[in-house]
N, C-alpha and C positions, 0 to 999 in steps of 0.2 A: 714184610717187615713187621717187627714185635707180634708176632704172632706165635704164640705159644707152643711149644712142640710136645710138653706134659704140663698135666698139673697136679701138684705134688703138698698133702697138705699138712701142716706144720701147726700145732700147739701154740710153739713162739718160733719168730723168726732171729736167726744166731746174727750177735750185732757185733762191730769191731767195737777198738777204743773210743772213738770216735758218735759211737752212738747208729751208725751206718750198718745197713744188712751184709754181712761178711756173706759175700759169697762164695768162700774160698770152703766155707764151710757149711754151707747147703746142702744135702745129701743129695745122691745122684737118681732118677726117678728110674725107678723098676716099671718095664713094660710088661704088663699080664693080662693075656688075651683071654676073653671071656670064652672064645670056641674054642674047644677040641683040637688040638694042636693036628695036622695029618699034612707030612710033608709033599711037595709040588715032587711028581714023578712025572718021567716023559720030556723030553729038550725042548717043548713050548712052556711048559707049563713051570720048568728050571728055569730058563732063559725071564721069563716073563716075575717070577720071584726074586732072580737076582735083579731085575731093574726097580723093584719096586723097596728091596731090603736099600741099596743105594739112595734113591730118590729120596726113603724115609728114615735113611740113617737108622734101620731098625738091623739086630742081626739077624732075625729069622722071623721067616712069613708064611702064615700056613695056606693050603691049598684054599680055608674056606671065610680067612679071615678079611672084613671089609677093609678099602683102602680108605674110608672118610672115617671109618672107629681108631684105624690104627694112624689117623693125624692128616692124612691125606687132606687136600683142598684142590682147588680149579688151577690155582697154579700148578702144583707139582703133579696135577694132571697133565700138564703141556709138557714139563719135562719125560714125564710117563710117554707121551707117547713119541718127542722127539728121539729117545734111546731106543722105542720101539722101531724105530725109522732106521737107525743105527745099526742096530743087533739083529731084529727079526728083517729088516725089508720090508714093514709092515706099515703103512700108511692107511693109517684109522681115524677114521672120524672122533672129536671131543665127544661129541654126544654118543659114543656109545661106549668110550670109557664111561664114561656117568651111567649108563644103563648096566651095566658089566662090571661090576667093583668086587668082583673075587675074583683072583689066581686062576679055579674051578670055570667060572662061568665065561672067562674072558678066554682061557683058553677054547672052550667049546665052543665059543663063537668064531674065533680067528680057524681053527679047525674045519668048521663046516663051510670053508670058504670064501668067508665074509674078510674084507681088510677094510668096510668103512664106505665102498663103493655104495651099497645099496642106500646106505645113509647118506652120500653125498649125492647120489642121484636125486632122493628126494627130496633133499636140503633145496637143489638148483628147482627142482620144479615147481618148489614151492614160492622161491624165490622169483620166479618167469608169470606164477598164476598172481603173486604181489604187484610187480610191476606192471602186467595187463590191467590190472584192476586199478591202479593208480592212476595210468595213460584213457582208460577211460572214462574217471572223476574228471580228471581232466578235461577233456574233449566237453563233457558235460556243462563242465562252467563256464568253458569258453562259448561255449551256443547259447547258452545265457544270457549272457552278456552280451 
C-alpha cells in the first residue's frame, strides 16, 4: 500500500482550479532499463518473464534485468512465486528468489534442478539445530533453579 511504482520528476506539479495536483494531467512515467535489453529465450526463461512483466505491470523484461531495480519488493516476490507454483509447478523457496533476481539466473537455477528443496532442507535444519539449542538453555535454568 502507497508504495510507489515510479518516480517521476517534475519542475512543477500541474494543479486543477482548485489549487489541487491534477492528476489527470501528470505524465505517464517511462520505464528505461539501465541494462542491455536481451530478450528471455527458451519456455523457462518465457514462462518466468511473463510472470514477472504481470506481477510488475511492466511490458517487457529482459533476460538480465533486476526484479528490486525494475520496482520489485518482498511482497510481489510472494506473488512471484505463487504464479510460479501456478505456471511452472515450481515450489521455490522466498530466499532464493532474493538470491536469484534475473530472468538469466533464476532460470539456471530452476534448471539445474533446484525448485527450493535444498533451501528448505536447510531452512528445517536450521530451524531443528534453533530449537535443540533453545531446549537446552532450557534444561539449563531449570537445574539452576
Amino acid at each position: 500500500y502507497m508504495i510507489p511504482a515510479a518516480i517521476v520528476v517534475l519542475e512543477n506539479l500541474p494543479l486543477n482550479a482548485n489549487g489541487k495536483v491534477d492528476r489527470k494531467q501528470l505524465p505517464e512515467p517511462e520505464f528505461v532499463s539501465v541494462d542491455e535489453y536481451e530478450a528471455p529465450q527458451g519456455e523457462v526463461e518465457e514462462a518466468l518473464a511473463a510472470i514477472w512483466r504481470e506481477v510488475l505491470g511492466m511490458p517487457r523484461v529482459g533476460l538480465h534485468n533486476n526484479f528490486f531495480d525494475l520496482g520489485g519488493h518482498s511482497l510481489l516476490l510472494i506473488k512471484v512465486k505463487q504464479k510460479m507454483g501456478e505456471h511452472l509447478g515450481v515450489n521455490i523457496a522466498i530466499i532464493d528468489l532474493f538470491k536469484y533476481t534475473t530472468i538469466a539466473s533464476l532460470a539456471k537455477f530452476l534448471s539445474q534442478g533446484n525448485s527450493g528443496q535444498a533451501s528448505l532442507q536447510n531452512h528445517r535444519e536450521r530451524a531443528q539445530r534453533q530449537r535443540n539449542t533453545f531446549i537446552q538453555r532450557k534444561r539449563k535454568i531449570e537445574r539452576a533453579h
